[in-house]
N, C-alpha and C positions, 0 to 999 in steps of 0.2 A: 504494500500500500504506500504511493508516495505521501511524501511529509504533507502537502499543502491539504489532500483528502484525510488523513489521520487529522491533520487539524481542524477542521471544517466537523468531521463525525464525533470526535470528542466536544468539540464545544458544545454540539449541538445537546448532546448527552448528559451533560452536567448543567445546561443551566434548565433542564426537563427534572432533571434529580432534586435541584434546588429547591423549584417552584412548587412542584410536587403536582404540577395538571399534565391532565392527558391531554397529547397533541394529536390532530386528527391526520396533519400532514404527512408528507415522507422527504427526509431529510433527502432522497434522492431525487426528489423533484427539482430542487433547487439547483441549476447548472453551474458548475465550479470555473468560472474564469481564470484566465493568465493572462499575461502579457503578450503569450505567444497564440494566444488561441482565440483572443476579444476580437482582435478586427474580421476573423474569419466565423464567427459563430454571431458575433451581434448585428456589424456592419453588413458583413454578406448573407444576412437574415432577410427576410419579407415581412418578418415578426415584430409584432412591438416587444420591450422588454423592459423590464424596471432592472436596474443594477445595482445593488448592495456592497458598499466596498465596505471592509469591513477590518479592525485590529483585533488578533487573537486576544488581547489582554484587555479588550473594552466591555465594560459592565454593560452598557447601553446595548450593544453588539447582540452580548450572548443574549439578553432579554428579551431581541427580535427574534433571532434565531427560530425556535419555535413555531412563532407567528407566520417569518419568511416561510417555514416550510411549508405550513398549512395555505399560504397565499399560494406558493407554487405549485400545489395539489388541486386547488381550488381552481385556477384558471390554466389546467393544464390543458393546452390545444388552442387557449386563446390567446395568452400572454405569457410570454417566456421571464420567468426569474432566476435571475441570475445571484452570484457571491462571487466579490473577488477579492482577496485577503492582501490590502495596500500598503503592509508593512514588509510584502515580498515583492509583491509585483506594481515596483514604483513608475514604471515607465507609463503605463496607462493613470495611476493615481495621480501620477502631475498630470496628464493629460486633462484629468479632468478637477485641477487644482484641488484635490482632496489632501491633505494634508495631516500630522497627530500635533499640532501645536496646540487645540485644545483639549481637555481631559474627554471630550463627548466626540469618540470617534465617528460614527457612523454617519454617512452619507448615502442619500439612493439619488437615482437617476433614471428619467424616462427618456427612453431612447425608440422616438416612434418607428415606424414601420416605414418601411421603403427611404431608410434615411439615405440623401443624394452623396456623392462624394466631395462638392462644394459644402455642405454641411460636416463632413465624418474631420476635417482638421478644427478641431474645440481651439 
């Protein structure tokens, strides 16, 4: 199991343990982002998507967690959710000026459908 999915599945894991609710999602709905794989899964998409960057060590993070996964179950066929963990893969998180200079990591993004390539340089 690479490192970026071991961390993605254990987050998911523990802040489920924490809370103590059942989640209806599945943590595999949620599509795991990189650097190397965004411009060819979101841009070369037809799909909308919402994008969750996200820091392993962010309290606010894990507490979506959960929730992302049950939105990504939820509108599975309609809208693509995605996670991309921006304390790895910084070349897209500057892209999209996301940043850890404050304590409240998380940031999403909708990235509609049929986005043009005159649009795709943020």
């Amino acid at each position: 199991m690479c490192v970026i999915k071991q961390s993605l599945s254990t987050r998911r894991t523990k802040i489920s343990d924490l809370c103590g609710c059942v989640q209806s999602g599945d943590p595999k709905d949620v599509i795991e982002l990189t650097d190397s794989n965004f411009e060819e899964l979101v841009y070369g998409s037809d799909d909308m998507w919402l994008v969750e960057f996200f820091a392993p060590w962010c309290g606010h993070c894990k507490t979506l967690a959960p929730q992302w996964a049950a939105a990504a179950t939820e509108l599975k066929g309609k809208v693509k959710l995605g996670a991309l963990d921006a304390t790895v893969h910084t070349v897209m998180a500057s892209r999209f000026q996301v940043t850890s200079v404050s304590a409240s990591f998380i940031t999403v993004f909708i990235v509609p459908c049929q986005l043009t390539r005159s649009t795709k340089n943020l």
